[in-house]
C-alpha positions as CSV (number, residue, x, y, z in Angstrom):
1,X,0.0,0.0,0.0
2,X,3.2,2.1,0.9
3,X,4.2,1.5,-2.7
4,X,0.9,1.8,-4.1
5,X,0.9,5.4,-2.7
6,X,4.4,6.5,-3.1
7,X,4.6,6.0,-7.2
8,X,1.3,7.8,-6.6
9,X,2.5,10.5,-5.2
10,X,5.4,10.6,-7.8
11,X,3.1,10.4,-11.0
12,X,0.8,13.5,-9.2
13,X,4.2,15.6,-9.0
14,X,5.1,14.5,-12.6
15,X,1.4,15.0,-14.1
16,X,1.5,18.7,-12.0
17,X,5.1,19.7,-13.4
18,X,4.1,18.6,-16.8
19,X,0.4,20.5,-16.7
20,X,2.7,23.7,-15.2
21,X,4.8,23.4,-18.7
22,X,2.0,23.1,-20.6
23,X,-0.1,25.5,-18.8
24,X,1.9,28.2,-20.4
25,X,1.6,27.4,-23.6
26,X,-1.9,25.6,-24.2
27,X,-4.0,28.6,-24.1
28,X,-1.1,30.8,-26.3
29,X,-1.9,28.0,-29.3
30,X,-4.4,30.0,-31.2
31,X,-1.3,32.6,-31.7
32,X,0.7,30.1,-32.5
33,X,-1.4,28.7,-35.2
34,X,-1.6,32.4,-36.3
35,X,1.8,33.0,-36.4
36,X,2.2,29.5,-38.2
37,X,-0.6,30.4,-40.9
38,X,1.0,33.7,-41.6
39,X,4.3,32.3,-42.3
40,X,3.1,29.3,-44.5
41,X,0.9,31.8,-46.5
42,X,2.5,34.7,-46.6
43,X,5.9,34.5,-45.7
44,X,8.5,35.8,-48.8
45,X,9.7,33.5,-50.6
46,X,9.1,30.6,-49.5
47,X,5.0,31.0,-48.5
48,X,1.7,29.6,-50.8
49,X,1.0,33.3,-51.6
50,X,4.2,35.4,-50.7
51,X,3.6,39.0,-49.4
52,X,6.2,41.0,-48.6
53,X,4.7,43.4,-46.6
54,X,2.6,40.8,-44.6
55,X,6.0,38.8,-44.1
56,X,7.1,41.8,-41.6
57,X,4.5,40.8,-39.4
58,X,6.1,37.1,-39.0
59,X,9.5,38.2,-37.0
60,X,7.9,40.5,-34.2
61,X,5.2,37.8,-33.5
62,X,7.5,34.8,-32.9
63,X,10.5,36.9,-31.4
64,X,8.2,39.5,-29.2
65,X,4.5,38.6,-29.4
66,X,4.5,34.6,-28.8
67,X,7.0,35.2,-25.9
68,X,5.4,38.0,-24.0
69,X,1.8,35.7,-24.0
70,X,4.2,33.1,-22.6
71,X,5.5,34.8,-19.9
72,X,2.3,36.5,-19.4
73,X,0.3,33.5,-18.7
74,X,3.4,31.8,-16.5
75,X,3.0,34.7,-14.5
76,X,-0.5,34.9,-14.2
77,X,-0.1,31.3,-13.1
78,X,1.2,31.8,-10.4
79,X,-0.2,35.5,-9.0
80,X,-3.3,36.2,-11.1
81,X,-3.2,40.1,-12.8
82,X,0.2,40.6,-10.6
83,X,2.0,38.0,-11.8
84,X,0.7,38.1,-15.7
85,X,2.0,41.7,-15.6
86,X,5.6,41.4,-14.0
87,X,5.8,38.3,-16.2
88,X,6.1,39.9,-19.0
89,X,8.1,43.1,-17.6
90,X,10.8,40.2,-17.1
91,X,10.5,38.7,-20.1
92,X,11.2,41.4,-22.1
93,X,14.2,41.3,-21.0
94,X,15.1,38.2,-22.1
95,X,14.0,38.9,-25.6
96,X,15.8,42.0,-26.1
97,X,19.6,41.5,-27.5
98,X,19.1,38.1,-29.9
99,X,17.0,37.0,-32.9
100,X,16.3,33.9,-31.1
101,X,12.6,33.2,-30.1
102,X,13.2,32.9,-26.5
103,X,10.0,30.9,-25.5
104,X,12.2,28.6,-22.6
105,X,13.4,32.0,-21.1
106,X,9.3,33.1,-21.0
107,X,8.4,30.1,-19.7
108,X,11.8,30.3,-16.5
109,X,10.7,34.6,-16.3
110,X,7.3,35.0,-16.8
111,X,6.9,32.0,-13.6
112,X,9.7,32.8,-11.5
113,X,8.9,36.8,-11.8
114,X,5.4,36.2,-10.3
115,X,6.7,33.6,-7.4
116,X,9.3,36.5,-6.3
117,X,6.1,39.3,-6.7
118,X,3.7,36.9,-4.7
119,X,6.7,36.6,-2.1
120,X,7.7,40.7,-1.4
121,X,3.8,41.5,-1.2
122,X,3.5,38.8,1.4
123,X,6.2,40.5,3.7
124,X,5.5,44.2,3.1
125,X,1.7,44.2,2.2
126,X,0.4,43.8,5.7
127,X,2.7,46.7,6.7
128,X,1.5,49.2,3.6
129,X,-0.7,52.1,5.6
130,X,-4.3,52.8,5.0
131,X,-4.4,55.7,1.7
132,X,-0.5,54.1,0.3
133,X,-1.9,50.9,-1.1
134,X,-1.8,52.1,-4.5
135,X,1.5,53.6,-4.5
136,X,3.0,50.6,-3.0
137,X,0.9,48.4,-5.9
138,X,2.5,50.4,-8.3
139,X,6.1,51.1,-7.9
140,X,6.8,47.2,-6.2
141,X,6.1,46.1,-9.0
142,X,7.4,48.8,-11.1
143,X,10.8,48.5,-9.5
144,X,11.1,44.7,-9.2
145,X,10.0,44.5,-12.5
146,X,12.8,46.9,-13.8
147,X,15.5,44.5,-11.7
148,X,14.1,41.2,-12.8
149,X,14.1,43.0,-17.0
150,X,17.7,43.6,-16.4
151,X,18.6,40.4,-14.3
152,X,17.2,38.1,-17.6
153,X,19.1,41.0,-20.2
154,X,22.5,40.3,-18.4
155,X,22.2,37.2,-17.1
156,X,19.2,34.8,-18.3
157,X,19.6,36.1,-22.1
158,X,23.4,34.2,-22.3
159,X,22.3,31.5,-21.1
160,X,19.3,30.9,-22.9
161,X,21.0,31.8,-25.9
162,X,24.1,29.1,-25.2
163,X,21.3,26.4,-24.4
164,X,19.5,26.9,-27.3
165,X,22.1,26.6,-29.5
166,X,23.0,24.0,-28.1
167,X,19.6,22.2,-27.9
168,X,18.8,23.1,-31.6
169,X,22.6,21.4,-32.1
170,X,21.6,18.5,-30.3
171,X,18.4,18.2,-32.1
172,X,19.8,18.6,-35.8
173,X,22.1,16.2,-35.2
174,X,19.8,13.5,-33.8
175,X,17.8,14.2,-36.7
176,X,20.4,13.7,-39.1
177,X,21.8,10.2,-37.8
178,X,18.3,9.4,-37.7
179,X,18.1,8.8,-33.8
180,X,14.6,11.2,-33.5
181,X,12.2,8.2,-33.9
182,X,13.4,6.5,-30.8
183,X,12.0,9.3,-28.7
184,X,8.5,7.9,-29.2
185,X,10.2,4.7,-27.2
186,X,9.4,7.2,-24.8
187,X,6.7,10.0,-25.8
188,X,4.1,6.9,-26.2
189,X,3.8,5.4,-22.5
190,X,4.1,9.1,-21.3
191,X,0.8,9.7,-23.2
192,X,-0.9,7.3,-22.3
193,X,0.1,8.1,-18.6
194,X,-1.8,11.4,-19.1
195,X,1.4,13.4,-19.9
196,X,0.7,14.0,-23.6
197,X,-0.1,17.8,-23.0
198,X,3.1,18.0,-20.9
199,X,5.3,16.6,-23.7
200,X,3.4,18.0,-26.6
201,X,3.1,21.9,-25.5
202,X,5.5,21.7,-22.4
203,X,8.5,20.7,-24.1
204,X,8.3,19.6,-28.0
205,X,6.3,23.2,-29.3
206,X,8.9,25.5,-27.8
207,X,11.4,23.4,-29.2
208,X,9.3,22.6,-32.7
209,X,9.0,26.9,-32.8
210,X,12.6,27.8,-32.7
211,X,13.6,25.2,-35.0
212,X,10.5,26.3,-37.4
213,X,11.8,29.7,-37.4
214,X,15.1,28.3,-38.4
215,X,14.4,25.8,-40.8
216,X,10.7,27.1,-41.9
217,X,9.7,23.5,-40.9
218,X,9.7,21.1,-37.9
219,X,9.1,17.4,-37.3
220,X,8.7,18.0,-33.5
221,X,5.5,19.4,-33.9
222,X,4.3,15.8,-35.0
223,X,6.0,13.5,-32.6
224,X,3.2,14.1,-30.2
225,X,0.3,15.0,-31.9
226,X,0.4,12.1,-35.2
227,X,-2.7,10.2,-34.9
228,X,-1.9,7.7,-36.7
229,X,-0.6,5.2,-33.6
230,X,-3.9,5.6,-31.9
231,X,-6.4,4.9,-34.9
232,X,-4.4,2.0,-35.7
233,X,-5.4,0.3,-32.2
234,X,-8.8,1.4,-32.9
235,X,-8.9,0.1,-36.3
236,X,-7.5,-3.0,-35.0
237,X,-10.4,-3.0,-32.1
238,X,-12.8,-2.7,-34.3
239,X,-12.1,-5.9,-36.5
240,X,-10.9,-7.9,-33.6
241,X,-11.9,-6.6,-30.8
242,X,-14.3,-8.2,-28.6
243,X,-17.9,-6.6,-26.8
244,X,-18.2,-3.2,-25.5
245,X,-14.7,-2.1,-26.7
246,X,-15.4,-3.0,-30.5
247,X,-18.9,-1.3,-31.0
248,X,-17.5,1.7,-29.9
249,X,-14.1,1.8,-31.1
250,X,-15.5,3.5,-34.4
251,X,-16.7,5.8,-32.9
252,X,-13.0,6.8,-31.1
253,X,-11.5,6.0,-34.6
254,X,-13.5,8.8,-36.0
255,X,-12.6,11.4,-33.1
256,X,-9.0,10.1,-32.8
257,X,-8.4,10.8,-36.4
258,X,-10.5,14.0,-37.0
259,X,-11.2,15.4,-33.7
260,X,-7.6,14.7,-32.6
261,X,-8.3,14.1,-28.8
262,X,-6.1,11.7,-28.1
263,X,-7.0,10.7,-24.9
264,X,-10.2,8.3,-26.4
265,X,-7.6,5.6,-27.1
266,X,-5.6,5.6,-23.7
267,X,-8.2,3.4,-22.2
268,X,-7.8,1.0,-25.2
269,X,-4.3,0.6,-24.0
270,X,-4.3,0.7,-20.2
271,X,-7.7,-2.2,-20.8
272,X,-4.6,-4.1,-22.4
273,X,-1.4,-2.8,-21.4
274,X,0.3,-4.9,-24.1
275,X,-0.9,-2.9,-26.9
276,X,1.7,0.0,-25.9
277,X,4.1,-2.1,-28.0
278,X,1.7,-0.9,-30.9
279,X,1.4,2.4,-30.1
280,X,5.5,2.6,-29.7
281,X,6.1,1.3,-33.2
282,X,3.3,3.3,-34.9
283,X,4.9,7.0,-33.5
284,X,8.5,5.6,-34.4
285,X,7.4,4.4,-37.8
286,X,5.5,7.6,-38.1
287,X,8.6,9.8,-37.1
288,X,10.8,7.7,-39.4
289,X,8.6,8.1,-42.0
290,X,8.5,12.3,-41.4
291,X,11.8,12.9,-41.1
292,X,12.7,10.6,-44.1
293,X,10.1,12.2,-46.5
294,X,10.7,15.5,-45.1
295,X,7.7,16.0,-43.5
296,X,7.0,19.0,-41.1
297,X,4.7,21.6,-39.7
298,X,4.7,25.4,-39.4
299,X,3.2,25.4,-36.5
300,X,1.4,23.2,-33.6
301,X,-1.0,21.3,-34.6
302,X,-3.5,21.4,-32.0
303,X,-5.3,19.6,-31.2
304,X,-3.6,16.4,-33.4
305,X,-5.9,15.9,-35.8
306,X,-5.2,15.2,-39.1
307,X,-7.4,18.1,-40.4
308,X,-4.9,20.5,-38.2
309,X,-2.0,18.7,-39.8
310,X,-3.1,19.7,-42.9
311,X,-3.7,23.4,-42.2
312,X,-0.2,23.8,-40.5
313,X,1.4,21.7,-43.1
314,X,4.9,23.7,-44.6
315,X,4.6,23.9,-48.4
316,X,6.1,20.9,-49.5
317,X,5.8,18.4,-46.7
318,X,2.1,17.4,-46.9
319,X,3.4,14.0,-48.7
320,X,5.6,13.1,-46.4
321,X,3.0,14.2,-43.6
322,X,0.5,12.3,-44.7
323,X,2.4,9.0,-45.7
324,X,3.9,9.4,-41.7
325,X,0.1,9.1,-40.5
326,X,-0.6,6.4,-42.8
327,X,2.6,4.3,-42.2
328,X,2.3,4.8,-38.0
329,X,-1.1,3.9,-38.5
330,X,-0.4,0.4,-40.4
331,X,2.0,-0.8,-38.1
332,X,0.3,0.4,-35.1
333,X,-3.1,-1.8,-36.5
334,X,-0.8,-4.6,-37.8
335,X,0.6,-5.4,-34.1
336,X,-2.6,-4.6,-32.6
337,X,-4.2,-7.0,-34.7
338,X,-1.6,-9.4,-33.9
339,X,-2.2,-9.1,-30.0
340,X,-5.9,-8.6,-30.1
341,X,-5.9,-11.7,-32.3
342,X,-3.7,-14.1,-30.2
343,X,-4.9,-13.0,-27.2
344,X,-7.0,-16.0,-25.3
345,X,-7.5,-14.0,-21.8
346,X,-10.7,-12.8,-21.0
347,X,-11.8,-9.5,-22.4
348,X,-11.6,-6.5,-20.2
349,X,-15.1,-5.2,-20.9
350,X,-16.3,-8.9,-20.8
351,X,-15.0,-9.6,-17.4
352,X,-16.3,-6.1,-16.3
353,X,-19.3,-7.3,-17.7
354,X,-19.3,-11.0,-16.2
355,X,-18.3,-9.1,-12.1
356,X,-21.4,-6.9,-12.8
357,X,-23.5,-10.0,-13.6
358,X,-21.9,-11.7,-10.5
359,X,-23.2,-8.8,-8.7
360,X,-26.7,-8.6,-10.4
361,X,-27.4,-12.1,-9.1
362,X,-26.0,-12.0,-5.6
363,X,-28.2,-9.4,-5.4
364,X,-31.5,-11.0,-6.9
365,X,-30.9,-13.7,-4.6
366,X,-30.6,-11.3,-1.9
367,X,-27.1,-12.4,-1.3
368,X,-25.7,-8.7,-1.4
369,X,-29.0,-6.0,-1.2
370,X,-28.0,-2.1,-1.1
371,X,-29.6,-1.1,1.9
372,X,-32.2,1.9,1.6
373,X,-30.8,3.8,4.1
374,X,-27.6,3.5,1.5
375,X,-29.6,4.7,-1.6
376,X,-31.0,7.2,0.9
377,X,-27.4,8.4,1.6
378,X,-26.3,8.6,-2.2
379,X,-29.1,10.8,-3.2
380,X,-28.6,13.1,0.1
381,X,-24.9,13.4,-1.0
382,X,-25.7,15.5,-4.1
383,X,-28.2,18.1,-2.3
384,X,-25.0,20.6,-1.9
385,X,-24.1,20.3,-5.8
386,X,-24.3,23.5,-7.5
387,X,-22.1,23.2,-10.4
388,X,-20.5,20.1,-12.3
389,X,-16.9,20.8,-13.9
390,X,-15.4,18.0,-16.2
391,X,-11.8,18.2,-15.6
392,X,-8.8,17.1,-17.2
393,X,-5.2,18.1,-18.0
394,X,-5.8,20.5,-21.1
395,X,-9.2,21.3,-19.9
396,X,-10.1,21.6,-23.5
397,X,-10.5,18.1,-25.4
398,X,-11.8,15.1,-23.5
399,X,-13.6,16.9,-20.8
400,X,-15.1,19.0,-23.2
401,X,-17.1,15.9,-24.7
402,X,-17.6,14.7,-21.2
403,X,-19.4,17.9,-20.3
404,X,-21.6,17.8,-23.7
405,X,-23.3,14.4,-22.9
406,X,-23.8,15.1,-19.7
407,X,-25.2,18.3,-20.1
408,X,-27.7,16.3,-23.1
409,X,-28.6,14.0,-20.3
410,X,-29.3,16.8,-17.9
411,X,-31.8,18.4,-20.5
412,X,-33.9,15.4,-20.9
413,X,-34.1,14.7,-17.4
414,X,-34.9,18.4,-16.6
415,X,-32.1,18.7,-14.5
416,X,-31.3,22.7,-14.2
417,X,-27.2,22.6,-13.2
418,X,-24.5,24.1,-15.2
419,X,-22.5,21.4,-16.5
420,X,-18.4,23.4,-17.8
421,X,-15.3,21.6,-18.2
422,X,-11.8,23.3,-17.4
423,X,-8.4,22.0,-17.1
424,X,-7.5,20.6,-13.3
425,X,-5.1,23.7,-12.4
426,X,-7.6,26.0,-13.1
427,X,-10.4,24.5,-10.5
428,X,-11.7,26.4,-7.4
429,X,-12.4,24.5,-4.6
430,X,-16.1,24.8,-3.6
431,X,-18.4,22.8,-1.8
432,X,-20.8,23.2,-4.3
433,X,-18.8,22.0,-6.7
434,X,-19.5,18.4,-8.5
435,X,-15.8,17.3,-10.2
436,X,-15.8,14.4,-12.9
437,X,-12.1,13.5,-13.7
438,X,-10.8,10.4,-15.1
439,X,-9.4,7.8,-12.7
440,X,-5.7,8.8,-14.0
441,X,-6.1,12.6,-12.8
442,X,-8.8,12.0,-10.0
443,X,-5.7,12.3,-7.4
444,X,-5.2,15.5,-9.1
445,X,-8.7,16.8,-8.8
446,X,-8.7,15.9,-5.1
447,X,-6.1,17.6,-4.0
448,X,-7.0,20.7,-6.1
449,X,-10.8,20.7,-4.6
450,X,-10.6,18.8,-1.3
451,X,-14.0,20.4,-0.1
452,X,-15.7,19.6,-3.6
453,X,-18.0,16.1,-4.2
454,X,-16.0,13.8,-6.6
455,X,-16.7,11.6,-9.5
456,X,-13.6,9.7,-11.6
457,X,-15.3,7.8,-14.7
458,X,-12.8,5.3,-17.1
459,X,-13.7,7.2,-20.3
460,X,-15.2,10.7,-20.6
461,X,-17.6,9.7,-23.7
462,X,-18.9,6.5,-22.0
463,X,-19.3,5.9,-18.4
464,X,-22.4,4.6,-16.4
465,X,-21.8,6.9,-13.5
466,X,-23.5,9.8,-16.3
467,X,-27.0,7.6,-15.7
468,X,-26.4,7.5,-12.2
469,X,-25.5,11.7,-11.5
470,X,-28.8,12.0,-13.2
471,X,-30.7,9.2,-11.4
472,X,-29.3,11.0,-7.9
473,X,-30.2,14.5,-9.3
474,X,-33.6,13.9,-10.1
475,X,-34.6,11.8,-7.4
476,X,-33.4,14.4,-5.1
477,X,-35.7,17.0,-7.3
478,X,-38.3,15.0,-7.1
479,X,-38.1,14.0,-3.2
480,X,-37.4,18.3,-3.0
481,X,-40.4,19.2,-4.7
482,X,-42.8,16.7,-2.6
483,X,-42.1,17.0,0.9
484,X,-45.5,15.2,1.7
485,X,-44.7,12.0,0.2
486,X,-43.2,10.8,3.6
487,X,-41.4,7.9,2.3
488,X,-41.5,4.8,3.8
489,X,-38.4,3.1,3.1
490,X,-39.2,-0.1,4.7
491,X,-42.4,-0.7,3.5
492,X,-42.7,-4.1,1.4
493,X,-46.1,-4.4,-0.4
494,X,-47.2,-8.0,-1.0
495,X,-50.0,-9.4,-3.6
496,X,-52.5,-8.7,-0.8
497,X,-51.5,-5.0,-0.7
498,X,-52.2,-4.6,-4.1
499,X,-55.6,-3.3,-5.6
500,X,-55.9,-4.9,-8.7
501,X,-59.0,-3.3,-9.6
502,X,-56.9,0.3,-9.9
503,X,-54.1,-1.4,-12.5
504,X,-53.9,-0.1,-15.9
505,X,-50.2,-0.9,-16.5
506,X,-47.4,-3.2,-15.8
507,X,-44.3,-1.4,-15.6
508,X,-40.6,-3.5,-15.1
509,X,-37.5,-1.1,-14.1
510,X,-35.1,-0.8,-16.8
511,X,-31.7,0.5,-15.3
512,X,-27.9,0.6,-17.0
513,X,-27.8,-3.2,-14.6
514,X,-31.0,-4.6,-15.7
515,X,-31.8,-3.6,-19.6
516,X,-31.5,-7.1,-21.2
517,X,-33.5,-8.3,-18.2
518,X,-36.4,-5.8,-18.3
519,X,-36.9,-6.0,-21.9
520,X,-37.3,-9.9,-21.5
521,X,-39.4,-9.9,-18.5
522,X,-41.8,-7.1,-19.9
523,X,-42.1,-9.8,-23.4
524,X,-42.5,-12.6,-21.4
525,X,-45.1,-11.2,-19.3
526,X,-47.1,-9.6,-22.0
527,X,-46.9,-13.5,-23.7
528,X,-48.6,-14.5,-20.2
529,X,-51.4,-11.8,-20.7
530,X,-52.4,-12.9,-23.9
531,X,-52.1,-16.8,-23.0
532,X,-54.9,-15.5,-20.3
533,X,-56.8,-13.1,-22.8
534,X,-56.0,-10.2,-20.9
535,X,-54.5,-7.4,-22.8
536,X,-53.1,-4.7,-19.7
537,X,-50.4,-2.6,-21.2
538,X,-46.7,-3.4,-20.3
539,X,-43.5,-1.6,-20.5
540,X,-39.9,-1.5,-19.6
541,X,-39.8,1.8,-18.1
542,X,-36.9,4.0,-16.8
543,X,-37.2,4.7,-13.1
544,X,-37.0,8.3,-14.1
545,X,-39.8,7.7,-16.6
546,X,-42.6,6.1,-14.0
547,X,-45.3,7.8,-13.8
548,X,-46.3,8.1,-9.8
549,X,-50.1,6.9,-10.2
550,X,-52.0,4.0,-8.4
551,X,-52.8,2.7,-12.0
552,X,-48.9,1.6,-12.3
553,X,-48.2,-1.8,-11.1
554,X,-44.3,-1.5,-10.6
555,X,-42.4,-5.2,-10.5
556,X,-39.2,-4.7,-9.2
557,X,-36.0,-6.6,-8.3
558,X,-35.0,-6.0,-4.4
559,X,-32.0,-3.3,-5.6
560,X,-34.2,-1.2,-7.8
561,X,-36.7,-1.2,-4.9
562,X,-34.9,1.3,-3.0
563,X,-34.4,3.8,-5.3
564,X,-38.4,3.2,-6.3
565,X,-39.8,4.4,-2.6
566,X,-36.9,6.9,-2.4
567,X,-38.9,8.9,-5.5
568,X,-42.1,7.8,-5.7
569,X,-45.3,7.3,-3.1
570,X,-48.2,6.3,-4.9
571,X,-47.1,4.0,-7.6
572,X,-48.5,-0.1,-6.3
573,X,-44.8,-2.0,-6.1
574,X,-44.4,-6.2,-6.2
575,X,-40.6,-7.5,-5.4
576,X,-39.3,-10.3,-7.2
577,X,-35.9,-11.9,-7.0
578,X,-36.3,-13.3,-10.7
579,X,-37.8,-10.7,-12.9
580,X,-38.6,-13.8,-15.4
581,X,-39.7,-16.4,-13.3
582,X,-40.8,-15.1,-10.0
583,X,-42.9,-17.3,-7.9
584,X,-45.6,-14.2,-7.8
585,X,-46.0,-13.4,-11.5
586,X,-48.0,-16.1,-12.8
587,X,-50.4,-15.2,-9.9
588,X,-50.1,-11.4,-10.9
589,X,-51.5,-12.6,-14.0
590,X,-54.6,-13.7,-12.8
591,X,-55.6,-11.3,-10.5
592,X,-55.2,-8.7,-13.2
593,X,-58.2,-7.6,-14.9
């Protein structure tokens, strides 16, 4: 458990350091496209359309522009308005004195600025009279501002300079001996480990930029974002996969591939850890395949889809670009294949499956009944939420789907709650606050909102827990909004309870545990009717769908019992362990008129 916690602990750090990277740039990528559009469009001569007088806006924007937004968000980062301002006070001084684009000296200034800022208010602020506040406000950070711009001229500029000449060295060299591909031996696992923002925009697009300025081109734009590894383990999931995970793996192939949210194939992988040997070969065949064909991008493509690929394309490269994607995306499919194939373990949905039918049944046979006072519980535990934020690392991709379906679901169930997503450093804490993460970051979101209700799903686009938010939601609207209902929870009806007379309908439960087994019961039972002549209407029903009326005979396994009196006080209720052959059914039939 020590262990367990410890590489925990270590993968939070790692995952925070890499979203701090990233932080700076991911919400600067619009400029960056727009700097990368100008200079594959426009830029003289080498541009679709040269322009010479729209070339002079290239320079200023990736040697002034890109790095002050840098520095200004790593600032801001760290000490909101403060911080974003003396950010970029500092980094203007690293930016002065070289043609260089000096995005690694934003991202160590615009940070460490703030941090010193956030520190010097913290011992004088308290000790500022009443009426000087402003003038103190002012020239603090007027004056530290002015020592920390000529700190990063004299000092940080050399330096930056020396290391990125050295770093562009380093990387043209392991370019030319053809080394680059091996780094996906380690950029794959790190995605799939939830680090693909940190790699991607924390490291490889500052790099990618100076060596696009240089070279009007640059493969490390694509080492992270090619799409091509991922869709081939869909591809291959989809031919040989087995249950839940190959109906929907077209549905990821198609977002993968055009939506470029990578993170719809991680659980793919982590379902069957093996298939990160795929995923390695497809980004180092892909990278192969770019730097070989002289593939490259302008700019980031982000997110990596194959339609901003194409837009960020350099003139010239969009064979080599799109042969890379193909060729990772072979490979990655033809191991897949291979592994999905051979592979004579149990699936991972199927076994998920085959626990929850465990489950099911230890429950019909009242091995292992929720207790009501439990459901009673669960719904109480959502009377504080407010607000539900999807979060994840970008706070722009996966979450943002997340937040889509459940906000659909909300609608039809009438549930009035703002449903946003956000990335995980941005979060408030608030007690009114419902977080959905995925099971990777949830350590993440905890610490981040310790006061806020929490909810980690495996997949943002399909997850059970959706159904039950809303089932919670609107049984707690419903129990709200009818205060007389004075539930009962312990109240069993039997057949003698029941006034037959009153019945117009049969109703069986359908739930996300019981939808194969409502759907039978409800055809069996109308066969039974109709063996008796008797034609009372009978449906498979929602929970959220049943109408509360005395006219509603509700047949219900023991689980879905609880939630059944938690919502509703006049419907007539029969338990049955066995929905399809319950001792009490045939009976049912013939008392019914």
């Amino acid at each position: 458990m020590s262990q367990e916690n410890t590489k925990s602990s270590v993968k939070v750090k790692i995952q925070k350091f890499g979203t701090f990277l990233s932080g700076m740039i991911m919400p600067n990528i619009g400029a960056i496209i727009a700097w990368g559009l100008t200079a594959a469009i426009f830029m003289t001569p080498n541009g679709w359309f040269p322009n010479a007088k729209i070339n002079n806006l290239i320079k200023p924007m990736l040697n002034y522009l890109l790095p002050l937004l840098i520095g200004y968000t790593g600032g801001k980062m760290i000490d909101e308005e403060r911080g974003a301002v003396i950010g970029s006070v500092a980094t203007i001084g690293v930016i002065v004195g070289t043609d260089q684009p000096m995005f690694l000296g934003a991202m160590i200034m615009g940070p460490l600025s703030a941090w010193l800022m956030k520190k010097l208010d913290n011992l004088f602020r308290d000790k500022i009279k009443s009426g000087f506040e402003m003038i103190y406000d002012n020239f603090s950070l007027g004056i530290l501002g002015l020592m920390l711009a000529i700190f990063a001229y004299f000092i940080v500029n050399p330096i930056m300079v020396t290391g990125s000449r050295w770093a562009s060295t380093a990387v043209d060299a392991i370019i030319r001996v053809h080394l680059l591909p091996l780094a996906n031996i380690i950029i794959e696992p790190a995605k799939v480990l939830f680090l693909n923002n940190a790699i991607g925009n924390g490291i490889l697009v500052p790099l990618g930029i100076q060596q696009a300025a240089q070279a009007g081109k640059s493969v490390l734009f694509m080492m992270e974002s090619n799409p091509g590894p991922g869709l081939g383990i869909l591809l291959a999931f989809m031919l040989f996969g087995k249950g839940s995970s190959k109906s929907s793996a077209p549905g990821a192939a198609i977002i993968e591939f055009f939506g470029g949210i990578h993170e719809i194939y991680f659980p793919y992988i982590l379902m069957k850890p093996i298939l990160i040997i795929a995923a390695i070969a497809g980004g180092v065949s892909g990278t192969f395949l770019f730097s070989l064909l002289g593939g490259g991008l302008k700019a980031a493509a982000s997110p990596g889809s194959i339609i901003a690929m194409l837009l960020v394309s350099a003139k010239g490269t969009y064979f080599g670009n799109i042969v890379g994607v193909l060729g990772s995306t072979l490979v990655s499919f033809a191991i897949s294949a291979i592994i999905l194939k051979n592979d004579k373990s149990v699936d991972g949905d199927l076994a998920a499956k085959q626990a929850q039918m465990q489950s099911m049944k230890a429950v019909s046979k009242g091995q292992e009944i929720a207790p009501s006072e439990s459901a009673a519980n669960s719904v109480q535990s959502y009377a504080n939420v407010k607000k539900v934020i999807f979060a994840c690392d970008a706070g722009m991709g996966s979450s943002a789907m997340g937040a889509s379906l459940l906000r659909d679901k909300f609608k039809k169930a009438g549930i009035n709650i703002a449903v946003t997503n956000m990335a995980i450093r941005n979060l408030h804490d608030d007690s009114n606050l419902l977080v959905v993460s995925q099971n990777q970051l949830a350590d993440r979101s905890l610490q981040k909102t310790p006061s806020a209700m929490h909810v980690s799903v495996d997949n943002f686009l399909n997850s059970p827990k959706y159904d039950e938010i809303v089932a919670n939601l609107t049984t707690l609207n419903q129990v709200n909004d009818d205060n007389s209902k004075n539930i009962s929870l312990n109240k069993t009806n039997t057949l003698a309870d029941i006034n037959f007379d009153e019945i117009k309908e049969v109703n069986f439960i359908r739930h996300d545990q019981h939808i194969g087994t409502s759907t039978m019961a409800t055809n069996l039972f109308t066969n039974k009717l109709k063996e008796a002549n008797k034609s009372v209407l009978v449906k498979a029903v929602r929970i959220e769908d049943l109408k509360d009326d005395p006219s509603h005979l509700v047949i219900v396994t023991p689980e879905a019992e609880n939630n059944l009196k938690l919502r509703y006080s006049k419907i007539q209720v029969i338990v049955e362990d066995d929905l399809l052959q319950g001792k009490e059914l045939a009976e049912i039939v013939a008392k019914l008129n």
